[in-house]
TORKOL-4160 file (C-alpha; in steps of 0.2 Angstrom, whole numbers, padded with zeros to 4 digits, m for minus):
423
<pt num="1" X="0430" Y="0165" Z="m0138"/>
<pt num="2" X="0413" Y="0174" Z="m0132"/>
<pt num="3" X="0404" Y="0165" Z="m0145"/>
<pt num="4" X="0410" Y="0147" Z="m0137"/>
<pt num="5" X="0407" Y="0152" Z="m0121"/>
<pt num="6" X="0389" Y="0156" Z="m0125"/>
<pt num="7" X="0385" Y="0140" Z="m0135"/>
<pt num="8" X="0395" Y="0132" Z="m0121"/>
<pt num="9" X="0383" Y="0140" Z="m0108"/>
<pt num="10" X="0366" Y="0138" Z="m0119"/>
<pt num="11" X="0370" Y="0119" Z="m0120"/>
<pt num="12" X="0371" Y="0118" Z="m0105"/>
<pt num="13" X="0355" Y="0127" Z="m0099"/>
<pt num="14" X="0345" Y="0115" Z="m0112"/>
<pt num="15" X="0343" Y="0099" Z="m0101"/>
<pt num="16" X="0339" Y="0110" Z="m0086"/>
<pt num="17" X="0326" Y="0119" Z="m0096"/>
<pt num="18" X="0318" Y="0106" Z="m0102"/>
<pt num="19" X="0317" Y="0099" Z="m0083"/>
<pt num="20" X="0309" Y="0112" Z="m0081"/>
<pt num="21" X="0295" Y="0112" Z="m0094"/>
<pt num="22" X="0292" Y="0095" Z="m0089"/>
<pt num="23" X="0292" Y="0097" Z="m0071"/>
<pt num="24" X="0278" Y="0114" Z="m0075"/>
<pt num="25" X="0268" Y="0102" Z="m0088"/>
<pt num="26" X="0267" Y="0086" Z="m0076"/>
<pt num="27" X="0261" Y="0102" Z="m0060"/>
<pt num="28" X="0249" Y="0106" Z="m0074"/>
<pt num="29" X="0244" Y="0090" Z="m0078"/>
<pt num="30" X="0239" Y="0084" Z="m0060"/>
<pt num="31" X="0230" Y="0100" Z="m0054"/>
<pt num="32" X="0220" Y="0097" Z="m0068"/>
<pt num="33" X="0215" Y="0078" Z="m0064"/>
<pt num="34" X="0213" Y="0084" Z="m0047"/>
<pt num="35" X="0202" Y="0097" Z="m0052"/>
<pt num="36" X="0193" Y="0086" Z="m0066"/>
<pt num="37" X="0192" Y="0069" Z="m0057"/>
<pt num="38" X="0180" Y="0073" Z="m0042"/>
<pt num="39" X="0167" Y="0080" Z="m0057"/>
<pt num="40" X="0169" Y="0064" Z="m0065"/>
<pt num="41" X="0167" Y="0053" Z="m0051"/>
<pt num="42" X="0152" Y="0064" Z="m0044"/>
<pt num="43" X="0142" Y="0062" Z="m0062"/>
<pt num="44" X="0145" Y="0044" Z="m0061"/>
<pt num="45" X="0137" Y="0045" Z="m0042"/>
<pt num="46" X="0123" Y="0055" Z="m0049"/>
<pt num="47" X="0120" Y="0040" Z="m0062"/>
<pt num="48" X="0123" Y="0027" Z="m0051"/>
<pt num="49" X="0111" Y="0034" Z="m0038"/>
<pt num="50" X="0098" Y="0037" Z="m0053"/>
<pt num="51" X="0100" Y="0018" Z="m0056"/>
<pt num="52" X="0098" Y="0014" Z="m0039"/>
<pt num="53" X="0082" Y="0024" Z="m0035"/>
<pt num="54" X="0075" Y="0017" Z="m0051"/>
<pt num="55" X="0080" Y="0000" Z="m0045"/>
<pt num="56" X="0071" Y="0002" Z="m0027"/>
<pt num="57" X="0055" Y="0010" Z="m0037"/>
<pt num="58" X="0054" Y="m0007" Z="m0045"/>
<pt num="59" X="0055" Y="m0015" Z="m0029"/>
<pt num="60" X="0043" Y="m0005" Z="m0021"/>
<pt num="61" X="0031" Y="m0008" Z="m0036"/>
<pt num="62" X="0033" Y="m0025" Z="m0035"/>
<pt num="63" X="0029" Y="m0026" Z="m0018"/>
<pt num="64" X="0017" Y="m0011" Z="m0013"/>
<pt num="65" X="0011" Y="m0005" Z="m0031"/>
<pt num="66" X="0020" Y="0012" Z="m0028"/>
<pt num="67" X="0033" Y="0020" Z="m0027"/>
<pt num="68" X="0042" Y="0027" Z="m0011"/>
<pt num="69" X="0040" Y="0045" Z="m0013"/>
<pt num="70" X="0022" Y="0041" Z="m0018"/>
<pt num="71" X="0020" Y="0029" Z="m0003"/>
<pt num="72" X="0025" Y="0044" Z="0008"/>
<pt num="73" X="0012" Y="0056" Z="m0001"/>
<pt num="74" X="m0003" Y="0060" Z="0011"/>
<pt num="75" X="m0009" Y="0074" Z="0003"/>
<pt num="76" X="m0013" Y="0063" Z="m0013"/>
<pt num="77" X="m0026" Y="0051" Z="m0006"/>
<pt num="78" X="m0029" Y="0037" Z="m0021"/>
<pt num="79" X="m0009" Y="0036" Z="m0021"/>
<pt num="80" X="m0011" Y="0034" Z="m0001"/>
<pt num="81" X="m0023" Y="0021" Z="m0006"/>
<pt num="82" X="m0013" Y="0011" Z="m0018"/>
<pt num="83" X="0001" Y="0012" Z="m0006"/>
<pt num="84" X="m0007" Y="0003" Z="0010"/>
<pt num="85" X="m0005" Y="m0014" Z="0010"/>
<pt num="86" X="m0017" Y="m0023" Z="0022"/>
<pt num="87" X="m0012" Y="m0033" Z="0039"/>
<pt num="88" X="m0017" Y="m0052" Z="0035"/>
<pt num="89" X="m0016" Y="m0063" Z="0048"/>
<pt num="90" X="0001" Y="m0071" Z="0048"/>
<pt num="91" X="0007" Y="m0058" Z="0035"/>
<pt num="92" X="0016" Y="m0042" Z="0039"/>
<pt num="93" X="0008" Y="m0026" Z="0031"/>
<pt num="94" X="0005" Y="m0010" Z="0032"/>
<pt num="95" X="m0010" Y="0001" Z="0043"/>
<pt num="96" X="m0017" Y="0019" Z="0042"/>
<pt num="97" X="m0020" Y="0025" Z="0060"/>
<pt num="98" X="m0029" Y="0043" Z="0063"/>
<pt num="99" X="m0017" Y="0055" Z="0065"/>
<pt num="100" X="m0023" Y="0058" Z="0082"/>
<pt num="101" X="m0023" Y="0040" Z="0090"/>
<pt num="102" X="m0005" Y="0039" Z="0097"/>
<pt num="103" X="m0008" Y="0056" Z="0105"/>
<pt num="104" X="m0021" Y="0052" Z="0116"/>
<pt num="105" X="m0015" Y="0044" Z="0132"/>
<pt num="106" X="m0023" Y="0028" Z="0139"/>
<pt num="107" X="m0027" Y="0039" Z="0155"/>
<pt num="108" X="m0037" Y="0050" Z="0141"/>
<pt num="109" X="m0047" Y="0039" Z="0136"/>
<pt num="110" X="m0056" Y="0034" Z="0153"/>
<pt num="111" X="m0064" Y="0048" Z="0163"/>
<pt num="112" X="m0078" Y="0036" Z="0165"/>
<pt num="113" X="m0068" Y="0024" Z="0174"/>
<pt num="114" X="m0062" Y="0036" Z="0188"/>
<pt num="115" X="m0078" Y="0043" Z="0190"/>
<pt num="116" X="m0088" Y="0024" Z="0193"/>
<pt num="117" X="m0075" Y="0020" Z="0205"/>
<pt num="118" X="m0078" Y="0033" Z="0215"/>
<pt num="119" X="m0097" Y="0032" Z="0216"/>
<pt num="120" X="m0096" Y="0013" Z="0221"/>
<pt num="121" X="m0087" Y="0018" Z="0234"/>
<pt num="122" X="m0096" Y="0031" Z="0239"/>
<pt num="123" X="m0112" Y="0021" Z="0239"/>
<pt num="124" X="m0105" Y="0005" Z="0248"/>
<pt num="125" X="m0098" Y="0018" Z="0261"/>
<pt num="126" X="m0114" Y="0024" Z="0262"/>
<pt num="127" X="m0125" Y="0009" Z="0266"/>
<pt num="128" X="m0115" Y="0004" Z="0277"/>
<pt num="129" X="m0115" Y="0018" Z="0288"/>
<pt num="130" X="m0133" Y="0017" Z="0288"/>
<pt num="131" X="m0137" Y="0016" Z="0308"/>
<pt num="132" X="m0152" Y="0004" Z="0314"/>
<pt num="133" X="m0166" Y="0018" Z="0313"/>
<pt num="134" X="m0161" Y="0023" Z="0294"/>
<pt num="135" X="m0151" Y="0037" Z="0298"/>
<pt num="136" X="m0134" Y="0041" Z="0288"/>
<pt num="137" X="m0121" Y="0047" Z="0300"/>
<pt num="138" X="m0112" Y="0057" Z="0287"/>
<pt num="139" X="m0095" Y="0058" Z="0300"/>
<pt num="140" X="m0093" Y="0038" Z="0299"/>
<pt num="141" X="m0099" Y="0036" Z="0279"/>
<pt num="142" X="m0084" Y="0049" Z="0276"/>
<pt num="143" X="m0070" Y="0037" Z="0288"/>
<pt num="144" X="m0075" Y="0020" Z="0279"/>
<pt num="145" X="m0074" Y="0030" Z="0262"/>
<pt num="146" X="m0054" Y="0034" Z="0264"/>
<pt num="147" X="m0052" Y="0015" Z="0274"/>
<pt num="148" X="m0059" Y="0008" Z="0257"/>
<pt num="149" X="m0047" Y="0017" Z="0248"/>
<pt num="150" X="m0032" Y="0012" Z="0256"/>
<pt num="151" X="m0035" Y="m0006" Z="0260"/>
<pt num="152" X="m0049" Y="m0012" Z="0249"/>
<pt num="153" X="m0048" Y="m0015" Z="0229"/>
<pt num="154" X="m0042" Y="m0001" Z="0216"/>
<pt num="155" X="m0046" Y="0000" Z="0198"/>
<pt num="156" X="m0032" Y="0001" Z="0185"/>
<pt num="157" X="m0032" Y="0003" Z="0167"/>
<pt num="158" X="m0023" Y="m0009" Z="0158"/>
<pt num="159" X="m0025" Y="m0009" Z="0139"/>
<pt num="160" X="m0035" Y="m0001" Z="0127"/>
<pt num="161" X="m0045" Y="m0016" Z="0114"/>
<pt num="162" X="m0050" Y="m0008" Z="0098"/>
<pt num="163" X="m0049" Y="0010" Z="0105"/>
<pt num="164" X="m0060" Y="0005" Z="0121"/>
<pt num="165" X="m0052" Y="0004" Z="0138"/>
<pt num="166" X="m0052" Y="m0012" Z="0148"/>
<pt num="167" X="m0050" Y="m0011" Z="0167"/>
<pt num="168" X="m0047" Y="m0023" Z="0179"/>
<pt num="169" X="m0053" Y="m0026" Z="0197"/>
<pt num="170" X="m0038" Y="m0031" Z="0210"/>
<pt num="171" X="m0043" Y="m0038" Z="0225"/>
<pt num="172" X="m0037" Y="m0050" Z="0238"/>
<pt num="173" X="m0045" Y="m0063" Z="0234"/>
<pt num="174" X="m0040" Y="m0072" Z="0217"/>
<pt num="175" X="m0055" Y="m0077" Z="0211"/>
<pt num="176" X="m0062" Y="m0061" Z="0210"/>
<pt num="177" X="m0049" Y="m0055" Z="0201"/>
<pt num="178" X="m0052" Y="m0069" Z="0189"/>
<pt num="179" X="m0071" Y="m0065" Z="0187"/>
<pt num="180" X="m0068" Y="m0046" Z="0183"/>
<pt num="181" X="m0050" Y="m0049" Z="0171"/>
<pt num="182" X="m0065" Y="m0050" Z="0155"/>
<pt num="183" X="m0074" Y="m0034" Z="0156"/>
<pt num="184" X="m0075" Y="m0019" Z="0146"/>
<pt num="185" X="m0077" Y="m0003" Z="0152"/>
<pt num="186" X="m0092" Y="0006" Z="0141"/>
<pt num="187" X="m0093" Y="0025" Z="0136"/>
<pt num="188" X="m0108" Y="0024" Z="0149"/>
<pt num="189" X="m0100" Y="0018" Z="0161"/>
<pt num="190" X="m0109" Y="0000" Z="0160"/>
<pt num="191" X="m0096" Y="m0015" Z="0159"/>
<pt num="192" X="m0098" Y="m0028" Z="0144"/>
<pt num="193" X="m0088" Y="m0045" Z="0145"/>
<pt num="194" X="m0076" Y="m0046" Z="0129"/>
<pt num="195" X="m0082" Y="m0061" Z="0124"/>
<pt num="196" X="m0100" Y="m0051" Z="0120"/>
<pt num="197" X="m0089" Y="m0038" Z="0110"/>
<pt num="198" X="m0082" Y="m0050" Z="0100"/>
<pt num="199" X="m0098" Y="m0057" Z="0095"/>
<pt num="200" X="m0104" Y="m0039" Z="0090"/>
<pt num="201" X="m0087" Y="m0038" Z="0081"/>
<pt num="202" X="m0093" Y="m0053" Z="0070"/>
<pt num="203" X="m0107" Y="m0046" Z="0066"/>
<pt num="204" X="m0101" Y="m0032" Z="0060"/>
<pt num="205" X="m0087" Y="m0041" Z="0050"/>
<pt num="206" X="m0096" Y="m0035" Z="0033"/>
<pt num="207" X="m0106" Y="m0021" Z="0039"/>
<pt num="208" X="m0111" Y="m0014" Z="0023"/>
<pt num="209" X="m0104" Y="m0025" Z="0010"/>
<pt num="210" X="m0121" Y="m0026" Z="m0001"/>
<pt num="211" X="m0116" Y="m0005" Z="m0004"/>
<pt num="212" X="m0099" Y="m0009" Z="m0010"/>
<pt num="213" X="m0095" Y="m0010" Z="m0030"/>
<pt num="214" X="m0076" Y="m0021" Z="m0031"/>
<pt num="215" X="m0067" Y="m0022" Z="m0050"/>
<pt num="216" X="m0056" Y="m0036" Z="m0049"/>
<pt num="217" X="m0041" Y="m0036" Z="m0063"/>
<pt num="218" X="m0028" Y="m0047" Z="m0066"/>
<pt num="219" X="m0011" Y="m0040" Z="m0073"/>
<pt num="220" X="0003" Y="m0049" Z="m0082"/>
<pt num="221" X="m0008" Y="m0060" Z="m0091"/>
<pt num="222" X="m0011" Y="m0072" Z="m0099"/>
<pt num="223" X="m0005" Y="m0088" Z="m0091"/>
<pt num="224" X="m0008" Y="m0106" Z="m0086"/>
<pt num="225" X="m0019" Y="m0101" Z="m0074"/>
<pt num="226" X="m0030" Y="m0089" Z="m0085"/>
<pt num="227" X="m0040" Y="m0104" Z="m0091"/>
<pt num="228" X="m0043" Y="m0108" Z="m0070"/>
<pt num="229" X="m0046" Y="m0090" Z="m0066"/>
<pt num="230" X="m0062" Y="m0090" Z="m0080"/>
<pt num="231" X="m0068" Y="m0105" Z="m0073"/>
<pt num="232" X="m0067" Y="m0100" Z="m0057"/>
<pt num="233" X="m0078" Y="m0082" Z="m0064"/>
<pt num="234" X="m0090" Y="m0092" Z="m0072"/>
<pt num="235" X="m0093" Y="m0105" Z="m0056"/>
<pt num="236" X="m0098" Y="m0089" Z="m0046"/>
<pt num="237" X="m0104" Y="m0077" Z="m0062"/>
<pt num="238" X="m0093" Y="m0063" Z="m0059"/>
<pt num="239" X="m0086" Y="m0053" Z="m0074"/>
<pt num="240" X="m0068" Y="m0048" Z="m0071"/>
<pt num="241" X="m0054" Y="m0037" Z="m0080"/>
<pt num="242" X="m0039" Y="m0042" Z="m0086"/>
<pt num="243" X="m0024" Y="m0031" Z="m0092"/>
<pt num="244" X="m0015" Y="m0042" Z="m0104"/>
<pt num="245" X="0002" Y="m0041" Z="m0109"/>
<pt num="246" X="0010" Y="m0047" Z="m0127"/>
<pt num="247" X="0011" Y="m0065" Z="m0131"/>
<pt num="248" X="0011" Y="m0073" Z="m0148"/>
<pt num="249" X="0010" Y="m0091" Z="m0142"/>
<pt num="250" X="m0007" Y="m0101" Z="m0148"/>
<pt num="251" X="m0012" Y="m0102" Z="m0128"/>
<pt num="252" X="m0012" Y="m0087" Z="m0125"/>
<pt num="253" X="m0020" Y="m0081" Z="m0140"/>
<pt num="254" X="m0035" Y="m0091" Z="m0136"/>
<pt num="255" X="m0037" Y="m0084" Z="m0119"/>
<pt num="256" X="m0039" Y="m0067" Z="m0128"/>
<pt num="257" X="m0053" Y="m0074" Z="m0137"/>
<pt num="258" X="m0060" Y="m0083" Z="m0119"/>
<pt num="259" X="m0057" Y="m0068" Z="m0111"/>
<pt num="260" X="m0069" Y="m0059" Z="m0122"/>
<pt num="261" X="m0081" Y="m0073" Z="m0125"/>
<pt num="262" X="m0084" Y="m0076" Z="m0107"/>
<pt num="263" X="m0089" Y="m0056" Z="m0105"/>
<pt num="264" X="m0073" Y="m0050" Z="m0097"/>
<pt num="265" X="m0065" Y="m0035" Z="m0101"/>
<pt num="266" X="m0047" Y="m0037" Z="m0109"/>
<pt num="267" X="m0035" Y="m0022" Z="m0105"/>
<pt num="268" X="m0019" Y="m0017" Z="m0111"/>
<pt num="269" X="m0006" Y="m0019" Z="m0100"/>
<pt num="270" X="0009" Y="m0015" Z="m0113"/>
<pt num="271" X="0016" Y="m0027" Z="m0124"/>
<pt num="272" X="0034" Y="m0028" Z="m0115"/>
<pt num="273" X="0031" Y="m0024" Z="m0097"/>
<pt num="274" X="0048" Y="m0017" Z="m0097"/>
<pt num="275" X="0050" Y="m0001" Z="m0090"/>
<pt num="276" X="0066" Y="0003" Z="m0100"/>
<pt num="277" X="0059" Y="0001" Z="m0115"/>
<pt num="278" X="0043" Y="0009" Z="m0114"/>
<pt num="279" X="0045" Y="0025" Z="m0105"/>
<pt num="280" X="0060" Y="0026" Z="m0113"/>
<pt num="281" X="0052" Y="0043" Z="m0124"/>
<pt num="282" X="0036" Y="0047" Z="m0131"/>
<pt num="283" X="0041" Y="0036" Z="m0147"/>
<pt num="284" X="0046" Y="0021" Z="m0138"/>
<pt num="285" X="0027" Y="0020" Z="m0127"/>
<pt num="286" X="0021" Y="0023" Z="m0144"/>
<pt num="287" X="0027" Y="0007" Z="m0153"/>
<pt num="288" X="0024" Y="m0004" Z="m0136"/>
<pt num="289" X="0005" Y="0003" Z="m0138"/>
<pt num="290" X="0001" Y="0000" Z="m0154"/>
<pt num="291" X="0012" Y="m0017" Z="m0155"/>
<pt num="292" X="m0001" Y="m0021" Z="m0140"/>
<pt num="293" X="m0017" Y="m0014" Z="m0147"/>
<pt num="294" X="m0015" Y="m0019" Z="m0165"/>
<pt num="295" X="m0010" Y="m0039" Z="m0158"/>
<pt num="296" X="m0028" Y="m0038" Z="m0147"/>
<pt num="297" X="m0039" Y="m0034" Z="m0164"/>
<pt num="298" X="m0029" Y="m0044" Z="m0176"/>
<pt num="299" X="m0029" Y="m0058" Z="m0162"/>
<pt num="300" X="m0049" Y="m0054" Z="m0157"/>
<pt num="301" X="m0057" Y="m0040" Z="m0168"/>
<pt num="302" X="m0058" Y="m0029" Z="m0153"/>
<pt num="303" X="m0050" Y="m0012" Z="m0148"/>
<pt num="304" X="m0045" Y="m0012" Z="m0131"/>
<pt num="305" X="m0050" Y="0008" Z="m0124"/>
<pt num="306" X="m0043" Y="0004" Z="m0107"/>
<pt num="307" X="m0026" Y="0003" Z="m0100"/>
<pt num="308" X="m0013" Y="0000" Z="m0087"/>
<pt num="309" X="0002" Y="0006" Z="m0084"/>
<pt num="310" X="0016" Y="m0004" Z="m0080"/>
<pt num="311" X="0021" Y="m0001" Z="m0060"/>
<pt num="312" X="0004" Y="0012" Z="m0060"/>
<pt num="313" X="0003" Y="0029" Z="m0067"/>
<pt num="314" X="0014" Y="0037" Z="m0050"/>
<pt num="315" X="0029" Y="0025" Z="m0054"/>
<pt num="316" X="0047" Y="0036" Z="m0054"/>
<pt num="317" X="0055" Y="0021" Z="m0066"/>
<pt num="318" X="0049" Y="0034" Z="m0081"/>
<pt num="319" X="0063" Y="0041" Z="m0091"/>
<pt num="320" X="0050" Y="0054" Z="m0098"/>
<pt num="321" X="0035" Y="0064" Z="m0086"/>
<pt num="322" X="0020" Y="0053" Z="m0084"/>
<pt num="323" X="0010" Y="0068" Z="m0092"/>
<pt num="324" X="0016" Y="0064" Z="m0109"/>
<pt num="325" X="0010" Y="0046" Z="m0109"/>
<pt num="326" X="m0007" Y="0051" Z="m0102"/>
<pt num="327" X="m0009" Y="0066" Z="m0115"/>
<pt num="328" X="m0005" Y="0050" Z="m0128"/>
<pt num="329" X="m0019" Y="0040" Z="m0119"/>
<pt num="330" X="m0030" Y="0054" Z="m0119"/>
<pt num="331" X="m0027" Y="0058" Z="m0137"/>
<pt num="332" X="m0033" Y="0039" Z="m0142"/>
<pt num="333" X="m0047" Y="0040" Z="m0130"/>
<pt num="334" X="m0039" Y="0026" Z="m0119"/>
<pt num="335" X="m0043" Y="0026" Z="m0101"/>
<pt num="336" X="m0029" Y="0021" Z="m0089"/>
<pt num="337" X="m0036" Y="0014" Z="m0073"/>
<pt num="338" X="m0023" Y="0011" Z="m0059"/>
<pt num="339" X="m0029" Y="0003" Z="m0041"/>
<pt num="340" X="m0034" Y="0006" Z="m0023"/>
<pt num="341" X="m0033" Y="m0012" Z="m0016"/>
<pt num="342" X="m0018" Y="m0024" Z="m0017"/>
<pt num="343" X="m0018" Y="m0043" Z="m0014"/>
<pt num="344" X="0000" Y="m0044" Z="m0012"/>
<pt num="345" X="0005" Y="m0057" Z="m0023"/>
<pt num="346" X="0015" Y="m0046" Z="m0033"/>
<pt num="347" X="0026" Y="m0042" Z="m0015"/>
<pt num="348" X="0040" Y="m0056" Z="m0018"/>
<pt num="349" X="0033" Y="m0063" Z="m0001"/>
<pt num="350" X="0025" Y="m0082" Z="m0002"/>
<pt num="351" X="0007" Y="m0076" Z="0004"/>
<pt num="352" X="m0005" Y="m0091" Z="0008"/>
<pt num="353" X="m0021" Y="m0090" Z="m0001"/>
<pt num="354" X="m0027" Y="m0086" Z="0016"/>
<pt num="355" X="m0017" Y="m0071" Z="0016"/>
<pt num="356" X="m0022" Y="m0066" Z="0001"/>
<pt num="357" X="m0041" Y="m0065" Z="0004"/>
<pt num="358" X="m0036" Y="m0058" Z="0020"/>
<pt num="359" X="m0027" Y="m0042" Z="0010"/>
<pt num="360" X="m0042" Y="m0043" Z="m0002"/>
<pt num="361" X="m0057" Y="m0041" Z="0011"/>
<pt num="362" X="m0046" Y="m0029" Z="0022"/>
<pt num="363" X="m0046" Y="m0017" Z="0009"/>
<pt num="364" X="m0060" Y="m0018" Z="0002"/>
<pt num="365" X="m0069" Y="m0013" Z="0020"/>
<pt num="366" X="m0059" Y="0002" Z="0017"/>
<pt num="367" X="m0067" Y="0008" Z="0002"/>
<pt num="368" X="m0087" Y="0011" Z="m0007"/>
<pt num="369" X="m0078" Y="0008" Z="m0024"/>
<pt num="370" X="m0062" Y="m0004" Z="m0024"/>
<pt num="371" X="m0051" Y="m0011" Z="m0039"/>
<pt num="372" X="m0041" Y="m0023" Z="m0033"/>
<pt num="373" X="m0022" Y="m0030" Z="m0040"/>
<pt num="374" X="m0022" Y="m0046" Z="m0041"/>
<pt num="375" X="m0010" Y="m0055" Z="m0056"/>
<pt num="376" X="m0010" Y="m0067" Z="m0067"/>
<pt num="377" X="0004" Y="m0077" Z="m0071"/>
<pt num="378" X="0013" Y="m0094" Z="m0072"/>
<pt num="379" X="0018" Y="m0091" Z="m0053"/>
<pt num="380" X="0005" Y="m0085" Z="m0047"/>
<pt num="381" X="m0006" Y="m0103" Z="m0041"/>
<pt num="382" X="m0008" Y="m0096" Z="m0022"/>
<pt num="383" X="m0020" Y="m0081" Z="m0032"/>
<pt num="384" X="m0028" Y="m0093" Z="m0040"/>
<pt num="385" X="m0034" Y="m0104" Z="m0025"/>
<pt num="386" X="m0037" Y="m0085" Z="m0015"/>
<pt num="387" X="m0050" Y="m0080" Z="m0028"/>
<pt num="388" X="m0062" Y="m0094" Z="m0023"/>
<pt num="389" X="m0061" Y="m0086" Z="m0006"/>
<pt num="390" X="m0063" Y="m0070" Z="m0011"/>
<pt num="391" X="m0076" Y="m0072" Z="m0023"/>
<pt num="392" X="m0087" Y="m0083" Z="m0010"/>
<pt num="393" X="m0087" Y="m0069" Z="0003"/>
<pt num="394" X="m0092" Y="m0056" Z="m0010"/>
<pt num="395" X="m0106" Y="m0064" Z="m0019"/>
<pt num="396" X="m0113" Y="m0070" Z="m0001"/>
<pt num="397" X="m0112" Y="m0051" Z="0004"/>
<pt num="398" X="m0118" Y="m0045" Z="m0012"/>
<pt num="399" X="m0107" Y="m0036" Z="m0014"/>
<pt num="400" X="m0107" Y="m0027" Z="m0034"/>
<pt num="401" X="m0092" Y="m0035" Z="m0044"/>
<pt num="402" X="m0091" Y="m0027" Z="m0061"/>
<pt num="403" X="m0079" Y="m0027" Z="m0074"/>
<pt num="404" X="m0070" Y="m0011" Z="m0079"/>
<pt num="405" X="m0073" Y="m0001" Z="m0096"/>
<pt num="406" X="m0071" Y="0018" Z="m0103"/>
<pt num="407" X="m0087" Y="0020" Z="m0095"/>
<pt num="408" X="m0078" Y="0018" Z="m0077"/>
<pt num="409" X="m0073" Y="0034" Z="m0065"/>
<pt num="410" X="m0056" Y="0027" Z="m0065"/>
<pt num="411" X="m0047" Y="0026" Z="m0049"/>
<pt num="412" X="m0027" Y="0036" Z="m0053"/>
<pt num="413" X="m0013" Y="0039" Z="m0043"/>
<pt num="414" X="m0009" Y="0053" Z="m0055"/>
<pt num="415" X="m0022" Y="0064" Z="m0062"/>
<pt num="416" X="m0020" Y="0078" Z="m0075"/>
<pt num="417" X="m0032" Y="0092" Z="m0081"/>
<pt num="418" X="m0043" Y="0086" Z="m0091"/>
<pt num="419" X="m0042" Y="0101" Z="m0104"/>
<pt num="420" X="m0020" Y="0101" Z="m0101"/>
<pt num="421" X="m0021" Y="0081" Z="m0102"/>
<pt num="422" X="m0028" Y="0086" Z="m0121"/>
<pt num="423" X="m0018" Y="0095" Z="m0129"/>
């Protein structure tokens, strides 16, 4: 009878145990997705936010040549300079201003003013209180002084023109007022009409231009345009540089051979232009170079010794650190030569051609030595049309336009050691 009961009993306890394993093993089951699920989804953040930073440095490449940490770098002055993009008239951009400027109050910037309005009325106090013998009656000059400067006209400041104050004269009487609206106050004290400013600011337009030396290079090429853009080069005897990318079609094979035949410099600007694929590794840049170099000598019997990298040498879209492709460079005595002037055709903004001189010309002011971005591609007419602009303005200047080889100071947003970058 024992033995029943027990079998009876044990039978019974069965289902309840096995609730009870399943009820432990389901606990256990979703303590550990709620433990291992919030990893999961923050590694798929992390690569999802690594993909979107990588997206935005294309963008920012695209449209300001560097990426936005490097944009936001001031300690590194070429990768401030490749970042600045020029104000052209009509066309949104970007300025430098001194670190100082917004700090200084208009109020700051005219102790002259203060100063000559107080000896004009001093000296109109003081003839008139001259008495009919020639005697100053020094009581009365002091009373019409303070009657002045209640009742008669005061000087305000009212803007500031190219960091010089302009002031104008309120009176009663609106013609006056009219007359004195134009005048510039001078670090003399002297007033100068605006109008006589503006021709000095003319003339000073291209204040030392015949000192400069500009490289011009075209990127992404070749193209339609390229047979245009030579003849445009050889109408105004300029020798350019152009950073080619790979193309197997008869066109563009023979604009390698025009590029080189017309005295140009031909550069390597990858084979691919895609950033995934070429700074993918160390291999992967490998095979993009030498598919590129080995297509220009087989194409033109020359060895390209000059280079750019796609998105610029500071660009964040590299899988690997930029110091292992410029050891590489290095290692085949190529130079890589990024930029310090952009047009903004590459900005995915429909510049005029007047807005591309415009971004040209600005930042070339900014500079002794300037290369300049410009692009070469099938949608790319406006930067076509802006180079006869451009190339007018330079040549009337005189300024010095070369064309870049391994002979060059290169101009780099990033720079390594020269005996690290070796070995």
């Amino acid at each position: 009878m024992d033995k029943a009961k027990q079998n009876c009993n044990s039978s019974s306890n069965t289902p309840r145990n096995n609730r009870v394993k399943r009820i432990k093993l389901c606990i256990i089951i979703i303590a550990l997705v709620l433990l291992i699920l919030p990893t999961i989804l923050c590694i798929v953040l992390f690569f999802r936010l690594n993909y979107i930073q990588k997206q935005l440095d294309i963008l920012m490449i695209d449209k300001y040549g560097v990426t936005y940490s490097s944009k936001n770098c001031t300690s590194n002055e070429t990768v401030t300079y490749s970042a600045t993009t020029y104000k052209s008239s009509g066309g949104a951009g970007l300025t430098k201003k001194k670190p100082t400027e917004d700090k200084i109050s208009v109020y700051d910037k005219l102790p002259s003013l203060e100063e000559n309005s107080r000896s004009e009325y001093n000296n109109n106090g003081q003839n008139n209180s001259r008495n009919k013998n020639g005697k100053m009656d020094q009581k009365k000059s002091m009373d019409q002084n303070k009657s002045r400067n209640k009742n008669n006209s005061k000087y305000a400041a009212v803007g500031v023109i190219g960091g010089t104050a302009v002031s104008t004269k309120k009176t009663g009487n609106t013609a006056n007022k009219d007359k004195t609206s134009d005048t510039k106050v001078r670090s003399d004290g002297a007033k100068a009409s605006v109008k006589d400013t503006a021709k000095k600011s003319d003339f000073d337009k291209y204040k030392d231009f015949d000192k400069k030396t500009v490289y011009i290079t075209f990127d992404d090429g070749p193209s339609k345009y390229t047979d245009d853009i030579l003849k445009i080069l050889t109408d105004y005897n300029v020798k350019a540089t152009f950073f080619v990318i790979g193309k197997a079609d008869e066109h563009s094979k023979k604009m390698y051979k025009e590029i080189l035949k017309e005295g140009h410099s031909l550069g390597m600007h990858s084979y691919s232009h895609d950033y995934n694929k070429i700074y993918k590794s160390a291999e992967d840049f490998d095979k993009d170079f030498t598919k590129i170099r080995d297509l220009l000598y087989d194409t033109t019997g020359y060895f390209s010794s000059i280079y750019r990298f796609p998105g610029g040498s500071s660009s964040s879209v590299m899988k690997e650190d930029v110091s292992v492709f410029i050891k590489y460079l290095n290692q085949k005595s190529v130079v890589y030569f990024d930029w310090n002037v952009v047009s903004g055709d590459a900005t995915g903004m429909d510049y005029t051609p007047k807005q591309l001189y415009n971004n040209v010309i600005n930042g070339i002011k900014l500079h002794n030595r300037s290369i300049v971005l410009m692009h070469d591609t099938d949608m790319k007419e406006n930067s076509v049309k802006s180079l006869k602009m451009i190339l007018k303005t330079l040549t009337e200047q005189r300024v010095k336009i070369l064309p870049l080889n391994e002979n060059v100071t290169p101009i780099q947003q990033v720079k390594l050691n020269s005996n690290l970058s070796k070995k």
